[in-house]
C-alpha positions as CSV (number, residue, x, y, z in Angstrom):
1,X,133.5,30.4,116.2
2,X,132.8,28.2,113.4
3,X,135.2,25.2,111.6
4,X,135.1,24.2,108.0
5,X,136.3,20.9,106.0
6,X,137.6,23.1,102.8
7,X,138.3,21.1,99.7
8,X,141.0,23.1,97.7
9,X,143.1,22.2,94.8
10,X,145.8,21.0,97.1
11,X,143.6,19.1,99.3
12,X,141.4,19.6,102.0
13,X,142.3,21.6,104.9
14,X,139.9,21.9,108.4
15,X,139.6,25.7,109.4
16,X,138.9,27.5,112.7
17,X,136.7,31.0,112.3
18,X,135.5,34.0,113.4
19,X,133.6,34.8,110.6
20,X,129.9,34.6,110.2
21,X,130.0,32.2,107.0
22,X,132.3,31.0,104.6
23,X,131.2,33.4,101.9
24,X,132.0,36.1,104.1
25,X,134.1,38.4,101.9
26,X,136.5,38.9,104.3
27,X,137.3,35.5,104.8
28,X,137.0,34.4,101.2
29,X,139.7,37.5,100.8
30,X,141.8,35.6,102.9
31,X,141.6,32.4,101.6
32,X,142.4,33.9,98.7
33,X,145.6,35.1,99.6
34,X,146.6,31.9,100.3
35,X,146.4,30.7,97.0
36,X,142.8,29.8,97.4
37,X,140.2,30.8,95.1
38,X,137.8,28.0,94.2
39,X,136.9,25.6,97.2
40,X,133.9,23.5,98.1
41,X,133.3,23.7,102.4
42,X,131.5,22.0,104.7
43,X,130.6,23.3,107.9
44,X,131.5,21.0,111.0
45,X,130.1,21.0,114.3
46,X,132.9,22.7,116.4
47,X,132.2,20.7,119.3
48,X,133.2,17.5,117.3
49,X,136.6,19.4,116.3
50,X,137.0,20.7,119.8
51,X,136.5,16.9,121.0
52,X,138.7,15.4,118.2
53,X,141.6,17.7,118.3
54,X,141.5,18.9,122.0
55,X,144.8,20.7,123.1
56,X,145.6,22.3,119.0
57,X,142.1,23.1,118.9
58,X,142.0,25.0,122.2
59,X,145.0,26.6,121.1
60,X,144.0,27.7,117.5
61,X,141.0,28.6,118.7
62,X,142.6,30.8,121.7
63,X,144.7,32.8,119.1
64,X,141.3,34.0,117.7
65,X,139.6,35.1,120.7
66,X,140.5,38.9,120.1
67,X,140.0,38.6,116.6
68,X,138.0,38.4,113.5
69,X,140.3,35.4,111.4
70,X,140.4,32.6,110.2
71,X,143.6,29.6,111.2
72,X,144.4,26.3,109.6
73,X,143.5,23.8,112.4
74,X,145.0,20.7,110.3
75,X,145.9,21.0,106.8
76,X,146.9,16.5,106.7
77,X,144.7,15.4,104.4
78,X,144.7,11.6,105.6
79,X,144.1,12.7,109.2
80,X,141.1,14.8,108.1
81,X,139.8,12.3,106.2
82,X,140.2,9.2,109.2
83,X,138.8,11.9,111.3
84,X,135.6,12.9,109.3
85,X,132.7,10.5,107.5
86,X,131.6,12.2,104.4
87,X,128.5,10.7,105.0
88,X,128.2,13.3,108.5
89,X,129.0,16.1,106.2
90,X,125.7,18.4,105.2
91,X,125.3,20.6,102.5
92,X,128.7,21.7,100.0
93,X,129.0,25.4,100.3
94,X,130.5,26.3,96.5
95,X,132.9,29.1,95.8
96,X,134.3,30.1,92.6
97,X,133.8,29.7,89.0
């Protein structure tokens, strides 16, 4: 399982996957069925999410178990942002045009 910090045009959101990557296909499929078709994502260690969100993340993350999927883990921008230094954050992963 792997989380991302994904900048959209709404905001950023923090996301729980199964996926190998954010470009996977599948899951960029997804994301764009939410309405999402350009982001920038970071990847985030998922022990630092597990630690910081404890109860929703073992939830989220037990909904995706028996699955390949992707979940919104927290989609509050201010919490994200009081919860994550930008200067912990690695490389941007870009998709779109």
């Amino acid at each position: 399982m792997k989380a991302f910090l994904v900048f959209t045009g709404t905001g950023p959101i923090l996301i729980l996957t199964t996926y190998p990557d954010i470009g996977d296909p599948r899951l960029v499929e997804k994301l764009g069925h939410k309405g999402i078709r350009k982001f920038i994502a970071y990847e985030v260690p998922i022990d630092r999410v597990r630690g910081l969100y404890g109860i929703p993340f073992e939830v989220v993350a037990g909904d995706l178990e028996a699955t390949e999927d992707m979940r919104v883990l927290d989609f509050n921008g201010h919490h994200i942002f009081n919860n994550f230094s930008l200067a912990e954050l690695g490389e941007p992963l870009k998709y779109g045009d």
